[in-house]
N, C-alpha and C positions, 0 to 999 in steps of 0.2 A: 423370333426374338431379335429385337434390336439392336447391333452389331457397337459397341462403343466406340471409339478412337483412340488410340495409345495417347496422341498431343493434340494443341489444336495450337494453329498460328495465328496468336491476336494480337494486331496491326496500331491498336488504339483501344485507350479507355475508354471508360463511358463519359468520366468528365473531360476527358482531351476531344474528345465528337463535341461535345456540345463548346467548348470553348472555341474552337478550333473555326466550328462552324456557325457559330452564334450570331454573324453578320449576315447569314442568307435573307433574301426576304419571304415572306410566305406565299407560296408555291413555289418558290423557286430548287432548283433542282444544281448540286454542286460541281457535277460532272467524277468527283474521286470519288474511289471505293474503299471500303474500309471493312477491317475484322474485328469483330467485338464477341464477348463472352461475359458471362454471368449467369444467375439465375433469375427466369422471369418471377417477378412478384406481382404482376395484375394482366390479365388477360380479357381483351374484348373481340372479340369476331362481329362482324357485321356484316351480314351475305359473302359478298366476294372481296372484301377488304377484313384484317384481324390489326389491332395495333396493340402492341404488348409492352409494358415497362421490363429491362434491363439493365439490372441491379448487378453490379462490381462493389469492388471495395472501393472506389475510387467514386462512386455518384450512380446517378442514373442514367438513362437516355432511349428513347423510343422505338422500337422496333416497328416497321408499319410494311407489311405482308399483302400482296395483292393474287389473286386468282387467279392464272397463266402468267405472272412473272416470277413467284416464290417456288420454287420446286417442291412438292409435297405440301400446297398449301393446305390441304384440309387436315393432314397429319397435324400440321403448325398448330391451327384453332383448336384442336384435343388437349394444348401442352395442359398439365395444372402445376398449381401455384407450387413454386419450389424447383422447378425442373429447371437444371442446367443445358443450357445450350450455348452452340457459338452460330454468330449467324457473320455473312459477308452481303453487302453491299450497297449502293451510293445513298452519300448520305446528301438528303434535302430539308426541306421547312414546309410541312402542311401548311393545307391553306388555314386550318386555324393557328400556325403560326409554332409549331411544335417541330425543332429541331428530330429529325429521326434518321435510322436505318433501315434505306426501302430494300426487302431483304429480295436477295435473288438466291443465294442458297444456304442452306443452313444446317446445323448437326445436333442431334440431341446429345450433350455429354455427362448426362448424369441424368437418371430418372427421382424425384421425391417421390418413397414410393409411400411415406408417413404423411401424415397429416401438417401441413407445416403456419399453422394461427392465422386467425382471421387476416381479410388481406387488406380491410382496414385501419384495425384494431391494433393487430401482431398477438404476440402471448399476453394475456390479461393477469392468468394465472401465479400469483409471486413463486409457488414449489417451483411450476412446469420453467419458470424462467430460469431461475437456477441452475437446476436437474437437470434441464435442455439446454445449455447456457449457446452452442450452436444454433437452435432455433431461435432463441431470441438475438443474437446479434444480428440473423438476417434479417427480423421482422423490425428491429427497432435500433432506427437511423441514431438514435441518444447510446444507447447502451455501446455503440461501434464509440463515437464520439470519446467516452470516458477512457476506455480501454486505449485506444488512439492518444488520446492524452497522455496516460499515463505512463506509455510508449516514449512518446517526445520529452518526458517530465525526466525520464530515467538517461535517457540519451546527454542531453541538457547537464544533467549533473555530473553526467563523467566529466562530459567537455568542459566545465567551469573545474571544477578539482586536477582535473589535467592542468590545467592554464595557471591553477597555483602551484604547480609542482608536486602535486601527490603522487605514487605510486599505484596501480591498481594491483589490487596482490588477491589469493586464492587461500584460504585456509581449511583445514580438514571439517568436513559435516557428522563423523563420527567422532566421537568425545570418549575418551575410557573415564573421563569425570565429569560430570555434569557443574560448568563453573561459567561465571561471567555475570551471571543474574541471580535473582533469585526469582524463580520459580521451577514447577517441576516439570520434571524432561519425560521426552516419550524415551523408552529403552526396548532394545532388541538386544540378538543373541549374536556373537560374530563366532564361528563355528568353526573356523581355521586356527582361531585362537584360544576357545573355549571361553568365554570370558564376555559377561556384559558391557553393551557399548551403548551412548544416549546421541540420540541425535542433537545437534547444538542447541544450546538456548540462545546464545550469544558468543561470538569471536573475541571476545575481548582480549582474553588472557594469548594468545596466540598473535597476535595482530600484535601488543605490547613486545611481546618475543621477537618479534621483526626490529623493532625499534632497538630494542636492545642489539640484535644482528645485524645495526648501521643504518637498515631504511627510516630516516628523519620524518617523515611523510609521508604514510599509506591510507591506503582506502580499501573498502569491501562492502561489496552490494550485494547481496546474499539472501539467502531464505535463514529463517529461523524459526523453531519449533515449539511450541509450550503445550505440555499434554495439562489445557482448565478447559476454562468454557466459552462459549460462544456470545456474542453481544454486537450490538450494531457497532462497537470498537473494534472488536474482540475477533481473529480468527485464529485458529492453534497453527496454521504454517503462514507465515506473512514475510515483508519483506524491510531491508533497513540497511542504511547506509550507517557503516562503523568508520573511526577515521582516527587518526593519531598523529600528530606534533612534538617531534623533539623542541627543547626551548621553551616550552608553551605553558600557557597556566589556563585555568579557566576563565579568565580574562578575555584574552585571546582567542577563545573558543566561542565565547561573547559574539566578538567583533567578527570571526568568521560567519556564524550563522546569520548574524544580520547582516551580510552579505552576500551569502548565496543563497537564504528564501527570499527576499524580496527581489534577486537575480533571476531568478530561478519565474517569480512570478510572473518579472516582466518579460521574459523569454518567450513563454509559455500563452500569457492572456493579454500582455501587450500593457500592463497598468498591474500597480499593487493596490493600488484602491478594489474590491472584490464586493461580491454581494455575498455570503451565505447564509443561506435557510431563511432568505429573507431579510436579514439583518445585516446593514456596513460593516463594512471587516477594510479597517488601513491597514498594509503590511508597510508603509512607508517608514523606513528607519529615520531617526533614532528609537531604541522601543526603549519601555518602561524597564528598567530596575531595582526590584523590591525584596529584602530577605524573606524568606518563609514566617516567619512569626509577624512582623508586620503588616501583611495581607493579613495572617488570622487575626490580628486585632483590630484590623478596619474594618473585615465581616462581624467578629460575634460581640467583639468588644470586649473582650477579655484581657487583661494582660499577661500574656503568657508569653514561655520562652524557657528553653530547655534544662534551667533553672531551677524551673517552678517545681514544687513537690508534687511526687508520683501519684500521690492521693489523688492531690487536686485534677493535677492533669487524668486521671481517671475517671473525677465524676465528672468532670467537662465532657468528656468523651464519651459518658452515657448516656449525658442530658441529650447528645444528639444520637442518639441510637447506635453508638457501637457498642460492639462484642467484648468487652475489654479481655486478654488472656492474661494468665499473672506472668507470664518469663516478658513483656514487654516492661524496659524501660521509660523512662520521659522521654528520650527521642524519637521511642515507636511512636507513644501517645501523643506527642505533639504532630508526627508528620499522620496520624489516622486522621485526628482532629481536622490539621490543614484539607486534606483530600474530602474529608466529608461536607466540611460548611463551607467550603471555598474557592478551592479550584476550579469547580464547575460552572464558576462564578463569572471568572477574568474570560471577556471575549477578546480587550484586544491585545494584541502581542505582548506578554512579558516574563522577563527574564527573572525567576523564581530563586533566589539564591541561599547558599548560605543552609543545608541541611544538617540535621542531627547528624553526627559520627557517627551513633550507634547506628543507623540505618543506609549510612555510605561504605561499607567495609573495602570498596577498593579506591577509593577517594583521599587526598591527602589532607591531614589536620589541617583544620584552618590557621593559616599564621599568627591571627590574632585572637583564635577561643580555641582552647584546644577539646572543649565539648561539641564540637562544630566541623563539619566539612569543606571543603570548597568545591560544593557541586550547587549546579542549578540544573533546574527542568526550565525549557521553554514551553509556554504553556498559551496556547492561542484558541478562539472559541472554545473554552470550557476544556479544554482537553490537552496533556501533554505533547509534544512533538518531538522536542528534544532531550534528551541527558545527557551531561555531559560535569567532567572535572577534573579538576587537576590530580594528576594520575599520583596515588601511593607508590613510590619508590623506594622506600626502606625493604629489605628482604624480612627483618628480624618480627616490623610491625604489621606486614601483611601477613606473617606465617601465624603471628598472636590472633590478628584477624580473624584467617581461615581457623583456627583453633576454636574460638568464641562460635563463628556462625556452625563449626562441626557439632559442637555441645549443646546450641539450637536445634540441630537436626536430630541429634539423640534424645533432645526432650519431645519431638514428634514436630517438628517445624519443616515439610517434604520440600518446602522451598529454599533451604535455606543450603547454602555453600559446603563443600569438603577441602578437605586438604588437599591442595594442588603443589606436590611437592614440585614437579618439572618448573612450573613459573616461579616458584619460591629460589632457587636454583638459580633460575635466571635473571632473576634481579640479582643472586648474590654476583653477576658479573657486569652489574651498571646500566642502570636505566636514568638516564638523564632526566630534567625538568621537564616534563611531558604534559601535554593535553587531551582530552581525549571526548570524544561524543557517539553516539546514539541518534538518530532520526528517524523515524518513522516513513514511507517514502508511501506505502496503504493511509496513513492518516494525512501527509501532505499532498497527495491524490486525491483525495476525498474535497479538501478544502479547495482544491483548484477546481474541481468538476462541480461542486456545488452538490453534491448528493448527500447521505445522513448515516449511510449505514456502506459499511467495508466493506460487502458483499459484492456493493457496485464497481469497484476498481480491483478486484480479484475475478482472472480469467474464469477459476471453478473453484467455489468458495466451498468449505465441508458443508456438508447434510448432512444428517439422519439419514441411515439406508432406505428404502422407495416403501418398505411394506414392514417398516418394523413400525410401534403404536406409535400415536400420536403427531402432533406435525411441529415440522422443523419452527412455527414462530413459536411452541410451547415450549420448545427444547431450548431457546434462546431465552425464553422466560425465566427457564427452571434454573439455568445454567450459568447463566450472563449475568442476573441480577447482583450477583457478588461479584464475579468476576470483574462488570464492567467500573466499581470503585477500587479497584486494588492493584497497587502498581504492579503487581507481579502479575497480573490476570495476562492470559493468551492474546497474541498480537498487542502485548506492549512496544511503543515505537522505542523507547530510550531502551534497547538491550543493557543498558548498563545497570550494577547493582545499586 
């Protein structure tokens, strides 16, 4: 049995070899030695020469083994595809011109003892890429790429929110009320206390509590929970930068985000000019500015507006195939309407403003309708990114609020808000002019990597268990196709309500 190594001392990347050495000429030989490690991914022997590709996280670069200089050269040509090794030394340029490492001794430190995908191909399989989500990162140079991204993407936005003065703060993942959003929470049992707990939907109410305890300026990048469905939007634990501004209105909140995505772009891809899915995407600010009723009367042509009678706004909302329920008002049924003929509509960046009240309950009345919020979604390729608003600060009218959405939840609405007396409480000790957002940081991932479906910018996305019926894209079928119209659906970016 093959003895492993506790460490191995590696001297150089795979991409530092070849940059490093990238001037040789072909046969020439460098005179330095070098220690490299990774896993081989293509293996050729040829009599008494083997040349092997090795694969780091950092690139590739050649390995080239000869018969009485490689120690254990015949062992070397048995490696298969997958096997971790580290090998040591000088590094030259074949005569065809291929930067390598002509190995003189080497360690096998990891056996693949699994099957590890075609070694041209990689994992073809969509489950097995998933399910294996390890196998395929080694097999396929894109999928590192995304995850890579998404890495720098999350880095990137601290450091820009640092440089405005934000705070980074930590708030609790267990919840004894499930608040902040509407949607429904996953719940467990906390057993020291006897007493149901939900994992968060959203930090909001908590993050606001800071503000109130003096931090002007916080921030939290966090996981968040929604026990729905699944969708190429949609994953039930995802991730989202929350933020809050004392002084600040949704205005404000405007001018920030149109300043750190298209920051954020250029950091990241060097230009906000983007391709996705094929189609130009400008992130170059100024973006568009348009209330919610607006856009729906540029789509269907309608004249509507929260106004309008409930009738109406109902068989509008059948003629496009919604579910009408009777406990929605004209603010539900105008923002179903919006979402159904519309939204999915706007490709390039805009700023969606101006929501029903009924459907903002932590949002403050609009100063000039008081049927009306001041909240917008930023909404880019077909799809939200942002929510955000200018924060309710009255204690009396958020407790009337939470009172309304509690008798929602009584009439059977699982999404719909409780009485969160601790926040209530805490506004009655002063919550200043505040701003606040939602981003989705999986859907601004997506948009930078140019991919279609979450799955690709989540390290392990849920499945379906490996042997229960049917397959994970029917389960997204079954699942998602609701979910993926409805703002409250799992892996919403705007955690806000």
């Amino acid at each position: 049995m093959t003895t492993v190594p506790y460490r191995f001392d590696q001297t150089a990347t795979a991409s530092e070899v070849v940059a490093r050495f990238g001037g040789l000429a072909p046969g020439e030989e460098s005179g330095d030695a070098v220690s490299v490690a990774g896993r081989v991914m293509f293996s050729r022997p040829q009599g008494k020469l083997a040349f092997a590709e090795l694969r780091d996280s950092s690139g590739a670069v050649q390995l080239f083994a000869l018969d009485g200089v490689t120690r254990d050269f015949q062992a070397f040509t048995r490696l298969r595809l997958g096997d971790w090794v580290g090998a040591r030394g000088e590094v030259v340029r074949t005569r065809r011109g291929e930067v390598s490492v002509k190995i003189a001794d080497w360690v096998l430190l990891a056996e693949a003892r699994l099957p590890f995908g075609d070694k041209w191909r990689g994992v073809t399989d969509v489950e097995t890429r998933f399910r294996q989500r390890e196998v395929d990162l080694w097999t396929s140079p894109d999928a590192r790429r995304v995850l890579a991204l998404r890495s720098q993407l999350v880095r990137r936005m601290r450091e820009r929110l640092w440089d405005m003065g934000f705070v980074e703060v930590e708030t609790p993942i267990l919840h004894p009320i499930p608040g902040g959003a509407h949607a429904r929470p996953f719940v467990t049992h906390f057993r020291a206390l006897d007493m149901d707990v939900y994992l968060r939907i959203a930090p909001e109410l908590y993050l606001k509590r800071l503000v109130v305890g003096g931090f002007e300026k916080v921030f939290e990048i966090g996981r968040l929970f929604r026990n729905e469905g699944l969708s190429p939007r949609h994953n039930p634990e995802f991730t989202t930068l929350e933020l809050y501004q004392a002084y600040a209105d949704y205005h404000d909140m405007m001018a920030l985000v149109e300043e750190l995505v298209p920051g954020l772009a250029r950091d990241i891809l060097g230009t906000t000019s983007l391709t996705y899915q094929g189609r130009s995407l400008d992130l170059t600010p100024p973006w568009r500015r348009a209330t919610l009723t607006e856009l729906v009367a540029e789509k269907t042509g309608l004249d509507v507006s929260v106004r309008t009678p409930r009738e109406t706004l109902a068989r509008w909302a059948r003629d496009q195939g919604v579910e009408v329920a009777r406990s929605w008002g004209p603010g539900k049924l105008l923002l179903e309407l919006y979402e159904k003929t519309t939204e999915g509509e706007l490709w390039e960046p805009v700023f969606v403003h101006d929501y029903p009240k009924e459907v903002s309950p932590l949002a403050r009345v609009h100063r000039d309708d008081p049927m009306l919020a001041e909240r917008f979604e930023q909404v880019v390729a077909g799809r939200e990114l942002v929510n955000a608003f200018s924060e309710l600060v009255d204690p009396a009218e958020q407790l009337a609020r939470f009172e309304e959405q509690a008798g929602a939840r009584e009439q059977g609405d699982e999404e719909a808000m409780l009485v969160d007396t601790d926040y209530v409480r805490a506004l009655g000790h002063g919550l200043p002019p505040t701003g606040g957002l939602g981003l989705g940081i999986d859907r601004l991932a997506m948009l930078f990597s140019d991919v279609a479906h979450i799955r690709e910018v989540i390290s392990f996305p849920m499945m379906r268990p490996e042997h229960a019926e049917g397959e994970d894209g029917a389960a997204e079928s079954r699942q998602g196709a609701a979910g993926s119209e409805s703002k409250t659906a799992a892996g919403r970016p705007g955690s806000r309500a």
